[in-house]
N, C-alpha and C positions, 0 to 999 in steps of 0.2 A: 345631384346626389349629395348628400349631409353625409359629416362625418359624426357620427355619434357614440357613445359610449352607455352601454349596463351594466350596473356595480349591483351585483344578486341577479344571480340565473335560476334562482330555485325553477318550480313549477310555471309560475307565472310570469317571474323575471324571463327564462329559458323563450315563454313564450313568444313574449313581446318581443325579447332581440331575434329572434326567428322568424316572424312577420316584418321587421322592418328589413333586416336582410334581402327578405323577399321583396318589398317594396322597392328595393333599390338602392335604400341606406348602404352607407361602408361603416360596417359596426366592430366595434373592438367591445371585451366583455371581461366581465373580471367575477370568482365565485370563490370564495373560502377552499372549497373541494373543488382541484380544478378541471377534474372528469365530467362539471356540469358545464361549465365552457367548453370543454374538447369537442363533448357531443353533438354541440352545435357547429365543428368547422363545415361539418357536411353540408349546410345554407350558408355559408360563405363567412361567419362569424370568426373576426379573429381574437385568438388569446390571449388574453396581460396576467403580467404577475404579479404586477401590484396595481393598487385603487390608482395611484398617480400613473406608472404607463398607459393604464386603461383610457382616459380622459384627456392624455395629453394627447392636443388637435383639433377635439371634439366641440361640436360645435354646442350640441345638448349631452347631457348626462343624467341618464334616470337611474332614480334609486331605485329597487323592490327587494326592499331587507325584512328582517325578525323586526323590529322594536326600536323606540329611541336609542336605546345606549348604542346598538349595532350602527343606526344613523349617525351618531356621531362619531365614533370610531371608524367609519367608514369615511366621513367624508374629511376629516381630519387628515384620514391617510392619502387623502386625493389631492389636498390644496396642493402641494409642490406640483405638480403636474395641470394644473386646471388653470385655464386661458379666464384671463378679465373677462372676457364676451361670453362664457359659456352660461348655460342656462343649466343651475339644477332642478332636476323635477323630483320631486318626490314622491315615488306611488305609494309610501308604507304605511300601514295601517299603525295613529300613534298617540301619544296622549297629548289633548289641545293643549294643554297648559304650555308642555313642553315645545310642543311645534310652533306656539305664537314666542315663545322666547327665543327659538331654535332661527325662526325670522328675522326676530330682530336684530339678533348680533350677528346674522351673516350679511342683514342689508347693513350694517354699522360697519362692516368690515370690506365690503363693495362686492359680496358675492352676490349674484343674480338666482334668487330660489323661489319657488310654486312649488306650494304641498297640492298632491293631485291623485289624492286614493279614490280607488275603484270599485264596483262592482259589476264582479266578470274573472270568467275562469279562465283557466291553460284554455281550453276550444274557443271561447268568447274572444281572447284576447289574438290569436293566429287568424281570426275571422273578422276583428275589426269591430266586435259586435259587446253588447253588454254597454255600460253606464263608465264616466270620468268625471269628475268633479274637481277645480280648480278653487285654487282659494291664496289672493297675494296682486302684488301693482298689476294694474287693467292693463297700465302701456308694454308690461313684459309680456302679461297674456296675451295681448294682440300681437307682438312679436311671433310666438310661436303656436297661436291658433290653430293654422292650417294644420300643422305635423300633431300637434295632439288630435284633432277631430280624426285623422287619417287613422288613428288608434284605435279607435272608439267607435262605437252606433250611436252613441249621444255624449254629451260636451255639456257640461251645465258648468257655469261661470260660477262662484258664489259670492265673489265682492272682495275686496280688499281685504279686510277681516280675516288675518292668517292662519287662525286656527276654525274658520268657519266650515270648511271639507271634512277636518280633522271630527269634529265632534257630529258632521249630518254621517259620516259612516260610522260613526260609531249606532245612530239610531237606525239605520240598515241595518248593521251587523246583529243588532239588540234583537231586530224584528226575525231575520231569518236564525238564530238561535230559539228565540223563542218559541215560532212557530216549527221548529224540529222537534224540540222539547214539548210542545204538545200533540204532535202528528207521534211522538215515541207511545205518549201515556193512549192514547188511542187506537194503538196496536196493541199496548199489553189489553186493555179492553176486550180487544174487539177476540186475540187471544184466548182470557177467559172466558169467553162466549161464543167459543167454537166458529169464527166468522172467518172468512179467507183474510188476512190483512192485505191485499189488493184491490179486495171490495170495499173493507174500510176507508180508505184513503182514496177510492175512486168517487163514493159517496161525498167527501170532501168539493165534489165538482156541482154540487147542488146549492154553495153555500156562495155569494157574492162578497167573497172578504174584502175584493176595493171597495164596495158600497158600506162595507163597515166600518172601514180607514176613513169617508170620506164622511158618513153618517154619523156614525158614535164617536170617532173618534177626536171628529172636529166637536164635540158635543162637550167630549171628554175636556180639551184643550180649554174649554170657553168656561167650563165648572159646571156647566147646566148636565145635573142629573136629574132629570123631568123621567120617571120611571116609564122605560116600556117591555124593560125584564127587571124586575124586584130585585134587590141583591137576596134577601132574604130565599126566596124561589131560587135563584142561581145556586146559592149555599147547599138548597136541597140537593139542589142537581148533580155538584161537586161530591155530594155523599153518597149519591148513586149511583156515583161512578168509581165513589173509589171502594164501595160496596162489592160492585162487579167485577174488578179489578183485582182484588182480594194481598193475598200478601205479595203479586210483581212487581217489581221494582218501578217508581212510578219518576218520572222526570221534572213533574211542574206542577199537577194537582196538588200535591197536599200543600208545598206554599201557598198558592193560592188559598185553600181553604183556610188555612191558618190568617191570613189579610184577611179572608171576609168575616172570619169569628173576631178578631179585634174591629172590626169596624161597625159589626151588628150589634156589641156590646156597646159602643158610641153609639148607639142610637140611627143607624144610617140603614136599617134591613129595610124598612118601605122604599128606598132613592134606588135609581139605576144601576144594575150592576155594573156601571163604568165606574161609580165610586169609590172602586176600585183605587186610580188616581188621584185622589183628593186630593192628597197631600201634597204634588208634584205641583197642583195647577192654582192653591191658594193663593189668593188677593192678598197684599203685607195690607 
């Protein structure tokens, strides 16, 4: 049994130290609003009052905060209390720049820290299930492999490279945004067009979007726009939907259309509508 500590019990903090409790862990837990700690004594969870009681003992200490600035202030308020051997984890969603600097100076200072953001909710995370990503020294990862896999349905290493986690969830985060953002404008659609919106978005089950990820996307990545949807013909299509669409509130189409009218005035309306990216993926 590990002595471990969580500093943020929001949603997802709450969850994870309530799966590990379960586990077996002996967890102490520390949350701004401390009625999000209380809730948890019922799984065995006990309460600190500050980031330093919480951590003093512990063996590991995961963070699941707001944002940098909260990470640092947070873990600032922890050092007097936090054992040489302790291992910070960090599950927070953050900006790379910051988390590779955020590295350095605590490996400069001899603290032991792995940025380790997720994808995976409150149920994913009580169930062990959903995605972890690591990123920071291999020989600390190997240290605490086991207890993170125990977390998680999947474990993906990303290298030493300490903001390399930091910036692949931000491309997750990008993708399930976006893909809200356009499952919204296809409701308001489907809306003007008198269609159940559960048929709309059941319809969605016709469409192979990993074979797009894996197809166009890699296509995208590489710059090869070898046309097999026109952007030009895409353009139309974007008009006829926000034709159909009429004045509802639309979430992602019209940027889009406005990208592809600057790009078909560049001359790009015969190339694949992935060229979209052009710009992202040019040769210096």
């Amino acid at each position: 049994m590990a002595n471990i500590a969580f500093l943020g019990t929001g949603l997802l903090g709450g969850a994870f130290a309530e799966a590990a409790a379960r586990r077996g862990d002996s967890v102490t837990a520390w949350n701004r609003s401390p009625e999000k700690v209380q809730a948890l004594a019922q799984f065995g969870v006990k309460a600190a009052a500050t980031p330093a009681e919480a951590v003093r003992g512990a063996s590991r200490v995961h963070l699941v905060l707001k944002d940098d600035a909260v990470v640092e202030e947070v873990i600032s308020a922890s050092r007097s209390g936090l054992s040489p051997q302790a291992v910070l984890i960090d599950h927070t969603t953050t900006l790379p720049t910051l988390t590779a600097a955020r590295a350095r100076r605590l490996a400069a200072e001899g603290v032991k820290y792995l940025h380790c953001p997720v994808f995976m909710g409150p149920p994913a995370a009580r169930k062990a299930q959903g995605s972890m990503m690591v990123a920071g020294p291999s020989a600390l990862f190997e240290s605490v492999k086991a207890e993170l896999a125990a977390m998680t349905g999947r474990l993906e290493y990303m290298g030493e490279r300490a903001d390399l986690a930091a910036v692949n969830k931000l491309f997750g985060n990008a993708m399930i945004i976006c893909v809200s953002a356009a499952m919204a404008d296809i409701l308001a659609i489907a809306q003007a067009s008198s269609v159940p919106s559960e048929d709309a978005i059941k319809l969605l089950g016709l469409l192979d979007l990993n074979g797009m990820v894996a197809g166009r996307g890699m296509n995208m990545a590489k710059g090869n726009f070898t046309p097999s949807f026109e952007l030009a013909m895409a353009r139309k299509d974007v008009r006829l939907m926000l034709e159909t669409a009429g004045d509802r509130p639309m979430a992602a189409l019209p940027a889009v259309a406005a990208r592809m009218d600057q790009l078909i005035a560049q001359g790009h309306g015969a190339q694949d509508a992935s060229v979209l990216g052009i710009d992202a993926v040019r040769r210096p």
